[in-house]
VMD Tcl script that draws the C-alpha trace (Angstrom):
set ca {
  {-68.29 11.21 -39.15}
  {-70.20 10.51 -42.37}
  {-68.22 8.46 -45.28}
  {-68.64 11.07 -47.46}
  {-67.12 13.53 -45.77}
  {-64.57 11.65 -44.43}
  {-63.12 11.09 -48.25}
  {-63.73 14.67 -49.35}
  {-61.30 15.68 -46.25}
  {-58.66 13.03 -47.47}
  {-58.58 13.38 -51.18}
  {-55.26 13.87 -52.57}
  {-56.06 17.37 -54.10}
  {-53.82 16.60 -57.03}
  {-56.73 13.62 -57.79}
  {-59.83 15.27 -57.00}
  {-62.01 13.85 -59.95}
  {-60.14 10.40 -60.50}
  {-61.88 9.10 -56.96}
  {-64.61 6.91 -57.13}
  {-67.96 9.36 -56.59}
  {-69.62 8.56 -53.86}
  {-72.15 11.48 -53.27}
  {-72.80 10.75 -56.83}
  {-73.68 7.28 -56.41}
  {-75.68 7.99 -53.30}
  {-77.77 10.14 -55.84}
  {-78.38 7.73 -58.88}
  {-78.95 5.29 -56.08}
  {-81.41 7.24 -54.36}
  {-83.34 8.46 -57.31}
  {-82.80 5.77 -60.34}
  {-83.81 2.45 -60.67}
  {-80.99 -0.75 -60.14}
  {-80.00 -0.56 -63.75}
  {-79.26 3.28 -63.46}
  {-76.59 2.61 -60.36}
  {-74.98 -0.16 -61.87}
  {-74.19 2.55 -64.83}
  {-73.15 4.74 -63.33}
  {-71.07 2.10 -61.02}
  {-69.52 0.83 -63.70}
  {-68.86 3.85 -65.34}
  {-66.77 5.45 -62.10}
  {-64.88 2.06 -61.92}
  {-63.75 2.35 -65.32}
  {-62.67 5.81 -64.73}
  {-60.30 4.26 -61.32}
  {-59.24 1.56 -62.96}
  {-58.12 4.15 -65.70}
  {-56.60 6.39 -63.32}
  {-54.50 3.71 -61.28}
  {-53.88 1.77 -64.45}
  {-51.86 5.06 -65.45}
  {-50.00 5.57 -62.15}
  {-49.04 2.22 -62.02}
  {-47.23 2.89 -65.16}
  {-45.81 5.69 -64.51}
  {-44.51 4.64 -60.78}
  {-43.31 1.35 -62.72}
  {-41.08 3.41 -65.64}
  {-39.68 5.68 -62.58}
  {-38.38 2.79 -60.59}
  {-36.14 1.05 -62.81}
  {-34.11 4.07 -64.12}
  {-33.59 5.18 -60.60}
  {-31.95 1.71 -59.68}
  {-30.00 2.05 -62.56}
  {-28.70 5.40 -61.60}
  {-27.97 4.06 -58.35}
  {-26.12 1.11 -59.33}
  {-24.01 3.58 -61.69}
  {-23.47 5.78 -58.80}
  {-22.15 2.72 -56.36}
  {-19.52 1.61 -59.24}
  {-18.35 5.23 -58.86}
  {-18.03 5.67 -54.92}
  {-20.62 8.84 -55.16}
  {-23.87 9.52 -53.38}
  {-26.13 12.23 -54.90}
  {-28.35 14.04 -52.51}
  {-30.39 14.58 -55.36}
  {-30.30 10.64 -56.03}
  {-32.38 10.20 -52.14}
  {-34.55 13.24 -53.19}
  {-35.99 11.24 -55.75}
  {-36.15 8.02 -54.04}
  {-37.95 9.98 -51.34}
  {-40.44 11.56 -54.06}
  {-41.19 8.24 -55.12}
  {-42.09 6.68 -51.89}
  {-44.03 9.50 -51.43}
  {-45.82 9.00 -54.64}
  {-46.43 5.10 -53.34}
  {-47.89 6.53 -50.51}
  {-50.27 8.55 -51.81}
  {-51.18 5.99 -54.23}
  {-51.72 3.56 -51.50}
  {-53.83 5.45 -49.86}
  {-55.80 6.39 -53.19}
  {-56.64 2.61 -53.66}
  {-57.09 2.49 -49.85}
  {-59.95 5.21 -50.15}
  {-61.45 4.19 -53.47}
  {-61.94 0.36 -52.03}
  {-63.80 1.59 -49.25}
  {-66.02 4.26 -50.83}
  {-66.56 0.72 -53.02}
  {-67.17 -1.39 -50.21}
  {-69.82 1.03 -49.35}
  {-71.27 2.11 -51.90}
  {-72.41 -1.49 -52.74}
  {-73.36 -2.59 -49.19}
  {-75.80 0.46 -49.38}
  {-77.17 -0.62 -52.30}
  {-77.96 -4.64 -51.08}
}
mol new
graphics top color blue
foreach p $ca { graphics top sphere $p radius 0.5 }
foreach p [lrange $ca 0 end-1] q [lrange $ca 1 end] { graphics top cylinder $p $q radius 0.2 }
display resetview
C-alpha cells in the first residue's frame, strides 16, 4: 500500500488539515525547484508544530485538575464513575495524539528521503 494512502485511511478525522501534507509535498516536489519544497516544508512543519504545540497544552491543563479531583475524592472515601470516564477520555486523547505524532514523523521521514 502506497504512503499516501495509508495516512489518508488513518487520519484522526477530527485533525484532517493539521497533518503534515504529503500529496502536497509530493507535488511542489515534483514540479518546483529545491527552494520551492523546502517552503512549503517548512511551512507544513510550522503548521504541526502549531497543532501539537496546542494539544500538548491542552492535554497538560486537563491532567492536573483531574489528579486533584481524585485526590479530593480519596480524602472522601468516594469513587465517581464519571471521575474514570474522564480519565478514560484522556488516555484516549493520548492515544490519538500519539499516533498523530506517530503519523506526522513518518509522512516526515518520507517526505525528505524522497526528496535526497
Amino acid at each position: 500500500m502506497k504512503f499516501a494512502k495509508k495516512l489518508q485511511e488513518e487520519l484522526e478525522q477530527g485533525w484532517n488539515g493539521q497533518y503534515l501534507d504529503y500529496k502536497a509535498l509530493k507535488k511542489v516536489m515534483k514540479n518546483g525547484e529545491g527552494e520551492d519544497f523546502c517552503i512549503a516544508l517548512s511551512s507544513e512543519l510550522h503548521k504541526v508544530h502549531d497543532f501539537m504545540r496546542h494539544q500538548q497544552e491542552a492535554l497538560q491543563d486537563q491532567i492536573p485538575g483531574m489528579l486533584m479531583e481524585e485526590t479530593q475524592q480519596i480524602k472522601l472515601r468516594g469513587r465517581s464513575e464519571e471521575r474514570l470516564e474522564n480519565c478514560v477520555v484522556v488516555v484516549q486523547k493520548i492515544e490519538s495524539f500519539k499516533h498523530y505524532s506517530d503519523l506526522t514523523f513518518e509522512a516526515m521521514r518520507k517526505i525528505i528521503k524522497k526528496f535526497d
